[in-house]
Every structure is written in structure tokens, then in C-alpha cells.
C-alpha positions as CSV (number, residue, x, y, z in Angstrom):
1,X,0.0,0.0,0.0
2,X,1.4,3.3,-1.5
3,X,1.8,6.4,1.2
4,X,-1.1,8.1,-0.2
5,X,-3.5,5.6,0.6
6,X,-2.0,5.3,4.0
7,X,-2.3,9.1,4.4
8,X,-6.1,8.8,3.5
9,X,-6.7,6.2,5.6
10,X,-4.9,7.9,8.1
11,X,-7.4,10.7,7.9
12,X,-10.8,8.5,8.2
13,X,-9.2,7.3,11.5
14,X,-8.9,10.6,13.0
15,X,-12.3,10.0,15.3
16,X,-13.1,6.7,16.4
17,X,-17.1,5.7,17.0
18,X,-16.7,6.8,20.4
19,X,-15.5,10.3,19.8
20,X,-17.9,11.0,17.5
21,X,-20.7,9.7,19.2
22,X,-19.5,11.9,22.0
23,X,-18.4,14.8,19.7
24,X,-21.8,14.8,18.4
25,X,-23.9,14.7,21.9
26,X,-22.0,17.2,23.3
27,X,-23.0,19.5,20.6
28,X,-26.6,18.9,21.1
29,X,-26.1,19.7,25.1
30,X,-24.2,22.7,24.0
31,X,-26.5,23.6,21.2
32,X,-30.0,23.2,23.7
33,X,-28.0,25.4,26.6
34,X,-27.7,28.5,23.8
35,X,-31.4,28.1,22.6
36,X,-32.1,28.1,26.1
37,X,-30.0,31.3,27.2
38,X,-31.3,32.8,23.9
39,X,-35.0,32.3,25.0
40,X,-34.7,33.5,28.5
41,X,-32.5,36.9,27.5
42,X,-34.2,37.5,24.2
43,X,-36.3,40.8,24.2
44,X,-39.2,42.7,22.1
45,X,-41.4,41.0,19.3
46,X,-39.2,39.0,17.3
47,X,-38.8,36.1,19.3
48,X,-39.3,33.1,16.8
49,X,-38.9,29.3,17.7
50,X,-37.6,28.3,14.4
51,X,-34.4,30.8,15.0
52,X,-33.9,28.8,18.5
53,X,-34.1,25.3,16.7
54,X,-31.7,26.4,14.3
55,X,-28.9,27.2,16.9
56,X,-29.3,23.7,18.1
57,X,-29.5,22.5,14.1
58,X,-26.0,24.9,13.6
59,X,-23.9,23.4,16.8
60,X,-24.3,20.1,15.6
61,X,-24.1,20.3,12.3
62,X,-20.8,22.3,12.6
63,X,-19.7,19.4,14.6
64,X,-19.9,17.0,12.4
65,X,-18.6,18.9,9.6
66,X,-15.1,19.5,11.5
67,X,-15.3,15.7,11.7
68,X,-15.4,15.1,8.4
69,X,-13.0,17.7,7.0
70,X,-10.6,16.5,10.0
71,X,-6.8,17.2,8.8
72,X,-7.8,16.8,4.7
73,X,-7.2,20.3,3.2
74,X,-9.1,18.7,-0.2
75,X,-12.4,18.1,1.9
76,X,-11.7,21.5,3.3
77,X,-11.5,23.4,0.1
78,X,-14.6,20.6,-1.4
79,X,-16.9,21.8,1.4
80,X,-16.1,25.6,0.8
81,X,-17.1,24.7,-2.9
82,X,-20.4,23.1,-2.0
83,X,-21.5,25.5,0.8
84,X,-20.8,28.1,-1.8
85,X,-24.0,27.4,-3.6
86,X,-26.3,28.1,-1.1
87,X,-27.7,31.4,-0.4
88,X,-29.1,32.6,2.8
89,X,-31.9,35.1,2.3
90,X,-33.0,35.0,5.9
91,X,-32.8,38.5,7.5
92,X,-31.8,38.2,11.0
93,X,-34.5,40.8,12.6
94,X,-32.4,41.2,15.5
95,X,-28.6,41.7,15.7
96,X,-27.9,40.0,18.9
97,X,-29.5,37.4,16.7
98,X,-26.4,37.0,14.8
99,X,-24.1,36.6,18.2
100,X,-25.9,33.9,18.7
101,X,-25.9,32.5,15.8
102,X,-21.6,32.6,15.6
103,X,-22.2,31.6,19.7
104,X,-23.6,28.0,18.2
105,X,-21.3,27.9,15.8
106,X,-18.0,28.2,17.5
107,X,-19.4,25.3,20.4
108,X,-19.8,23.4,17.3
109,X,-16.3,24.0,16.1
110,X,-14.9,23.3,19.1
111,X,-17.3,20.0,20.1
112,X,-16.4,19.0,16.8
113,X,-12.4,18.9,16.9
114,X,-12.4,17.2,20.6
115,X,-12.2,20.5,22.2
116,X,-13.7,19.7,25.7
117,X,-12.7,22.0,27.8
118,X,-12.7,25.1,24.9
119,X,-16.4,23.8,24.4
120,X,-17.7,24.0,28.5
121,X,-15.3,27.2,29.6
122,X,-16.8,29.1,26.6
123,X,-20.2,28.2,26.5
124,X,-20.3,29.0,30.6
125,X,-18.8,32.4,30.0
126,X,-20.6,33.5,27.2
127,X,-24.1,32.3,28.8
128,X,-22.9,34.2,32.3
129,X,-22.4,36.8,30.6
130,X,-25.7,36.8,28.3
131,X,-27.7,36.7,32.1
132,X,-25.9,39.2,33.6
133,X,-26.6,41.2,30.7
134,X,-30.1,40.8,31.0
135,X,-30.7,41.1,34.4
136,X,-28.6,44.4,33.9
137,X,-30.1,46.1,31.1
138,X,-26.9,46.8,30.3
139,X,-27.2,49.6,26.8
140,X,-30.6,50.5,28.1
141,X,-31.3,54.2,27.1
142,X,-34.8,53.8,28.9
143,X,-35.5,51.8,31.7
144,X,-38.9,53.1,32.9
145,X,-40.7,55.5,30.5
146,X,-43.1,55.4,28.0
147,X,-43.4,57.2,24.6
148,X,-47.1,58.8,24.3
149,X,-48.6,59.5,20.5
150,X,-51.6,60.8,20.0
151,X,-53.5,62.9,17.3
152,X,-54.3,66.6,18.2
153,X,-57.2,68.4,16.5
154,X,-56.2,72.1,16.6
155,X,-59.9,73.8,15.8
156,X,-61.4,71.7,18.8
157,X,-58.2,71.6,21.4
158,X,-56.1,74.6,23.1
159,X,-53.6,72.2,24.0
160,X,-55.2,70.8,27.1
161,X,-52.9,67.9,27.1
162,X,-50.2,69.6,28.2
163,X,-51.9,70.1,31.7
164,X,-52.3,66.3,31.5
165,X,-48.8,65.9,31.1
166,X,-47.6,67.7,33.8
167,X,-50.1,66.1,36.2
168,X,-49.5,62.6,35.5
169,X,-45.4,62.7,34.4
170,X,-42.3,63.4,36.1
171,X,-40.7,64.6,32.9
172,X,-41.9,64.7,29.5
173,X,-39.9,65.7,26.3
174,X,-41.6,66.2,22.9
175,X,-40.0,64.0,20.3
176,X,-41.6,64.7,17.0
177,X,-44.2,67.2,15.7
178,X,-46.1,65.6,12.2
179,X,-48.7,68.1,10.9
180,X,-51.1,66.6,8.5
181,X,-51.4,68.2,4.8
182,X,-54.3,70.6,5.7
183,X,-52.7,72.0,9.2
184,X,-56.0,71.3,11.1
185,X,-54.4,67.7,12.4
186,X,-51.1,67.2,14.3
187,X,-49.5,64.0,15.3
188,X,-47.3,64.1,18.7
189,X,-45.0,62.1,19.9
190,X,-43.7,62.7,23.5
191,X,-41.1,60.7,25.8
192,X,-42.2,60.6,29.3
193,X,-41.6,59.4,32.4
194,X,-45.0,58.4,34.5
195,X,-44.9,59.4,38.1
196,X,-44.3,55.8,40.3
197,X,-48.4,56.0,41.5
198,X,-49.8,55.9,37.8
199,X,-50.7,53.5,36.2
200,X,-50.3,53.7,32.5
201,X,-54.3,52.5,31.8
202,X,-55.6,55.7,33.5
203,X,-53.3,57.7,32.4
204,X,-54.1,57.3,28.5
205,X,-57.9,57.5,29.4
206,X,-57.2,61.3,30.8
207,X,-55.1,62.1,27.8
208,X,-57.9,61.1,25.6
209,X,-60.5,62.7,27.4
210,X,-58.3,66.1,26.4
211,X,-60.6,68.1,23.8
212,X,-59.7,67.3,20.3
213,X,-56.9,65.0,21.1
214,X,-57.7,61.1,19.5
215,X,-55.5,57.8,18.8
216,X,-53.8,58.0,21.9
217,X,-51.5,55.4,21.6
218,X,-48.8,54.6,25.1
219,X,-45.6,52.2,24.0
220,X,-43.4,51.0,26.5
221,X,-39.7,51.6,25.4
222,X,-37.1,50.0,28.0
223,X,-34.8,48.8,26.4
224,X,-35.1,49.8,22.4
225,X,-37.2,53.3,20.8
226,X,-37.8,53.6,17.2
227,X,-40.7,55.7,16.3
């Protein structure tokens, strides 16, 4: 047998059953901790379960694909050739999404070339750190207020509302001013703060009970504002 063949052969021996029975179930344990971290940090309206299976779906199937390439550069350069076909047209709604995303990847990388210890120590850290995160806020630009829209009729109002606001708010700071094309109609958006013994129900009713003021419309905004 000619040194080639023994090289190749030498390659398919890389991983025996064992380590890639292990390899392999220690990229699904790594891949359910992520989805998990990733459902108990996640945030806002975009949460989907599909995106969660898929972190498991990327650990594991980047595990085995480090098996197979293993030390042959051909299968390296084969699998770049193949991959290369496929197009994602997924857009990733959120961009912590995409952390994650390289967070599944990297366990799978290192689950699937026998990296043990790489595999736990990171997966811990980054998880710690995705909790701690959360329970922070950490990059919260508002952690208790409210932004307030509403449409203002200026024939039927004399700005009652702002009486309203000053009532019910500890601070309030107009945001953006949208007349309509005649003049008569004015959409306002205001960022507020509510005072800690209102409650956010009663204190829409009151603005809308203001003369000429309609769609009254109270968002929460603690940890992202885009209006």
C-alpha cells in the first residue's frame, strides 16, 4: 500500500465511534444550553422558535462537519465549494441574533475537533455573561418611560394635554411634531416618564378625554425606541 492511501486512511481514523458519538452529543447539550440562554435573554417582538431550533441545528451540524473535514485540506477546500452554492436570504430581525448565531457555531467548532474544555469554559462564559446582561439592562437608554402619541385636532383643542402631562409625568420631552397636509391635524409624539403612583391604563384615558386629542397610543420603550 502506497503512502497516499496510507495518508487517506490515516485521515478516516482521525475519530473513532466513540469520539464522534461523543463529539456529536456534546454539541446537542451545547447547542439546547444557547437556545435556552437565547430564550430566557431574548427581548421585544421578534422572538421566533424556528431561529432557537436552528442554533441547536448549527452546533451540531458544525460538529460533524469539523469531523469530516478533519486534517484533509481537499475536503476543506470541497466543502467551501459546496457551501458556496447556497444562499441565505434569511434577514436576522435582530442583531444579537447574529451573536448567537456565531455563539452556536463556535461550540460546534470546538465539540467537533475534541475541544472539551474550549467547548464547557466558553459556553459558561458567554451564557454568564448573556444573564448578567439581562438582568442588567446593560445599553438601556430607557428603563422606565413610556413614549405617548396621539392625534391633536387644533380647531377643537387649546392644548389641554399639556396640563395632562404635567399632572400625571415626572418629565416629559416632545419628540416629534407631524402636521397633516391641511394643518388642522397634528400627530405628537412625547417621551415621558409616569410618576411611580400611575398606572399607565388611566393615564391614556385622561389624555384622551383632552378636547380634540384622538388615537392616543402609550408604548413602552425600555430597552429599544424607534418611532
Amino acid at each position: 500500500m502506497d503512502k497516499k492511501a496510507l495518508a487517506e486512511i490515516g485521515d478516516l481514523l482521525i475519530y473513532s465511534h466513540t469520539d464522534i458519538a461523543v463529539n456529536m452529543a456534546l454539541a446537542i447539550a451545547l447547542g439546547i444550553i444557547i437556545s435556552l440562554v437565547y430564550r430566557y435573554t431574548h427581548k421585544g417582538l421578534s422572538y421566533s422558535q424556528s431561529f432557537v431550533l436552528t442554533l441547536v441545528f448549527v452546533s451540531v451540524i458544525v460538529s460533524a462537519v469539523m469531523m469530516i473535514i478533519g486534517n484533509s485540506l481537499a475536503r476543506a477546500f470541497a466543502l467551501v465549494g459546496a457551501l458556496s452554492i447556497i444562499r441565505f436570504r434569511t434577514v436576522v430581525k435582530d442583531t444579537k441574533d447574529t451573536a448567537y448565531v456565531f455563539f452556536a457555531l463556535a461550540a460546534g467548532m470546538a465539540s467537533g475537533t475534541s475541544n472539551y474544555f474550549i467547548a464547557g469554559i466558553m459556553t459558561a462564559a458567554i451564557s454568564a455573561l448573556a444573564v448578567v446582561l439581562h438582568h442588567l439592562n446593560f445599553g438601556a437608554l430607557y428603563k422606565s418611560e413610556f413614549i405617548l402619541r396621539f392625534q391633536y385636532d387644533r380647531d377643537q383643542g387649546d392644548e389641554g394635554y399639556l396640563e395632562k402631562l404635567s399632572k400625571f409625568s415626572k418629565r416629559s420631552n416632545l419628540l416629534h411634531v407631524e402636521p397633516s397636509g391641511d394643518g388642522r391635524f397634528v400627530t405628537v409624539t412625547y417621551d415621558i416618564i409616569l410618576k411611580p403612583d400611575v398606572k399607565t391604563e388611566a393615564f391614556s384615558s385622561e389624555v384622551a378625554k383632552v378636547a380634540g386629542v384622538s388615537e392616543v397610543t402609550l408604548i413602552a420603550s425600555k430597552s429599544d425606541v424607534d418611532f
